[in-house]
N, C-alpha and C positions, 0 to 999 in steps of 0.2 A: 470377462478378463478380470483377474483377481486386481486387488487396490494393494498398496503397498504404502509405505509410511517413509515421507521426505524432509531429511530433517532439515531445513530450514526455519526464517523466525517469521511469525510464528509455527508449529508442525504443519506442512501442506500432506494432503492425501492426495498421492500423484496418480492416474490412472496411463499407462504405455501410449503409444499409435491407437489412435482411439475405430471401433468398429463398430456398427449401428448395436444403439443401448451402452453402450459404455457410458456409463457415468456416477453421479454418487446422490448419496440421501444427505436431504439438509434437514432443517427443523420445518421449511416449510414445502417439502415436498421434493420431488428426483428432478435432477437437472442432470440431460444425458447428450449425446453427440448422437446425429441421425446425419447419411446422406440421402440429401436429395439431388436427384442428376448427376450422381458423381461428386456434390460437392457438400463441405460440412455444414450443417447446421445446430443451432444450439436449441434443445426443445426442453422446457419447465413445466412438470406437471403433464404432459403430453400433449403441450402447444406451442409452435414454432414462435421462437421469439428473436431469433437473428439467425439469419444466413449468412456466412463467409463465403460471397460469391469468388473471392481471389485466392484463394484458399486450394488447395488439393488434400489434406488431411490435418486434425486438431488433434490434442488434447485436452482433458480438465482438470482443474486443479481444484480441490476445495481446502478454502480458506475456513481453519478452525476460530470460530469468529470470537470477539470479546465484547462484541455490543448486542442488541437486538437484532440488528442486522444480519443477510446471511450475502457471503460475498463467495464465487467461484471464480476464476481465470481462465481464461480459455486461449491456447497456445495454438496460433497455427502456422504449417509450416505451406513453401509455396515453391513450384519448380525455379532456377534459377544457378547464375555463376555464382551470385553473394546475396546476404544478409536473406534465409530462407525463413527465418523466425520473425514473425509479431506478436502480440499480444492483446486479448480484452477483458477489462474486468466487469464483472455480473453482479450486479447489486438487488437483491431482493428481498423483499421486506413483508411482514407479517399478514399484511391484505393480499399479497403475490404479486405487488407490480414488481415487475422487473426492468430494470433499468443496464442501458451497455455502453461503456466510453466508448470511443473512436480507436481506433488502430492505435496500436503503441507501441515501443521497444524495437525500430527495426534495425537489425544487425547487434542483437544483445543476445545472452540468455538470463531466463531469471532466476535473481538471485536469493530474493526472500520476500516477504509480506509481515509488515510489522503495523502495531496501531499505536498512534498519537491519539487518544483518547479513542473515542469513536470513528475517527478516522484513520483508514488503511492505508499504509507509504509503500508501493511497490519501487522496489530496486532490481535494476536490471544491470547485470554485468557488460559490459563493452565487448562486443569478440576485439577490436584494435583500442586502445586508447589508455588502457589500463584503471577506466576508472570508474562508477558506480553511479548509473543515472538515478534520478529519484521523483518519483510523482505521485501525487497525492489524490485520493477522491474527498473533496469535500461539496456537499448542499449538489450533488447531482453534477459535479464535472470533473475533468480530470487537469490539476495543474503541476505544471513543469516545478522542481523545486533542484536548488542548488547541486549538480553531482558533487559526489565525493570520494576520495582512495578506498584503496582497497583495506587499508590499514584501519583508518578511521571507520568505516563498513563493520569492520570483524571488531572495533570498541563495541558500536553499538551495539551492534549486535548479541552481544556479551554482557552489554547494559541491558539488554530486553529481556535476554534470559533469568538474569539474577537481579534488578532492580527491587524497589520497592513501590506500589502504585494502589490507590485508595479501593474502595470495594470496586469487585467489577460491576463496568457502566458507568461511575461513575466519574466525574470530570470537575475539579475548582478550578473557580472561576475568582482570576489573580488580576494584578496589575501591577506592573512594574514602579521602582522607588528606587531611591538614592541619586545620584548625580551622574549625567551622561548617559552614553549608551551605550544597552544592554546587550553583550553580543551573541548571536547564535554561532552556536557548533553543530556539527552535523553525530559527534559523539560528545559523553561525558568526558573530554578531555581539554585542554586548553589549547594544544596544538591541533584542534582539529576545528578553529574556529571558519565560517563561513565566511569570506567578504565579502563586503558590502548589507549584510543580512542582519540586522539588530531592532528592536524599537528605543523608544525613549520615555521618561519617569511618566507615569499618568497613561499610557498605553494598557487595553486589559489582554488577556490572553488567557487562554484556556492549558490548561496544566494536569498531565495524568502518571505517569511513572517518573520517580527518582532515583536517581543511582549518587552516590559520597554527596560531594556540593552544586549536581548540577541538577535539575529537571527538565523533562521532555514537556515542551509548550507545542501550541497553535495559535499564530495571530493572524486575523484578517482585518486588512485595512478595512473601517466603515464606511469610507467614501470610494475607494479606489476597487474592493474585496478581493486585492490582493492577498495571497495567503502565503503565508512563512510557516518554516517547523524546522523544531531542533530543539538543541541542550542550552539553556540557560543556566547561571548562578541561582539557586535559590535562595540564599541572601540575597537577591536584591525582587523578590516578588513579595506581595501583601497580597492576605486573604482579601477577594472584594466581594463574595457574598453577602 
């Protein structure tokens, strides 16, 4: 089955109803859909590395990646009255481990794949609710991060495409300054701040694309490893390399 080009952020390479061998080439090798017993499985390099035993049929998605990393998606669908879509993201990495979040997205579709430096924020559409879930892989898990409109969704997103962001791969390493605190947004816009979601002066955060006066950060709590992401003021970070 031929591949076809979807434009979401970043471009995904979307493959239909997936049938044995459907899949795509990465840097480190084919990652394809095979069933076994009637149900999907996800095979890399021609070794079974996750089975969708609740599953009735997948797709793949591959993520055109911006790190060293190579990341794929895998969509599947399940019989049922509601919510027949979930989602897993494929993390795999230069020695070939391959790594699988847990079940995600149910009763969404997806809406794009974007990167906070090295790390990838899937966003998934709401079928009800009208609004833009957001989860992030970071150090091998996947965490829940603030939804957002659909309005703010399409900033971003518009920030990803046309920002400005240091060589690829790489990531400054900042900390916040001036007085108070620091608020995230889910876009480069002021109306589209987060609540509750900010750090404060002395906090560090990793920082990779800018769009006007804001920049796309990552913070993880050192104690807690809670993780945050979104648009900050870049007046108020210092270089902390």
């Amino acid at each position: 089955m031929a591949l076809r080009t979807l434009s979401i952020i970043p471009a995904l390479l979307l493959a239909g109803q997936a049938i044995a061998g459907d899949g795509v080439e990465g840097r480190y090798g084919r990652t394809e859909i095979r069933y076994i017993a009637g149900k999907p499985a996800v095979f890399h390099t021609g070794r079974n590395v996750l089975t969708i035993s609740e599953a009735d049929e997948a797709s793949i998605f591959h993520v055109i990646p911006e790190t060293s990393q190579e990341y794929v998606v895998i969509k599947s669908w399940k019989p049922g009255l509601n919510c027949h879509n979930s989602y897993r993201l494929i993390n795999i990495d230069s020695s070939g481990s391959v790594r699988a979040s847990p079940e995600i997205g149910n009763c969404t579709d997806l809406a794009g794949i974007s990167f906070a430096g090295s790390n990838p924020i899937i966003h998934l559409r709401q079928v009800m609710g009208g609004k833009i879930e957001q989860l992030i892989w970071r150090d091998g898990r996947i965490v829940e991060l603030s939804s957002t409109s659909e309005a703010c969704f399409a900033k971003h997103e518009q920030a990803m495409e046309s920002g400005r962001r240091p060589q690829t791969q790489h990531v400054s390493h900042v900390s916040a300054t001036g007085e108070g605190r620091l608020q995230f947004h889910s876009a480069p816009d002021e109306r589209c701040a987060v609540a509750g979601t900010f750090v404060v002066p002395g906090d560090h955060l990793e920082a990779s694309r800018t769009q006007g006066r804001y920049t796309l950060v990552v913070y993880q709590h050192p104690k807690t490893a809670n993780v945050a992401a979104g648009w900050v003021e870049s007046a108020r970070l210092k270089s902390a390399n």
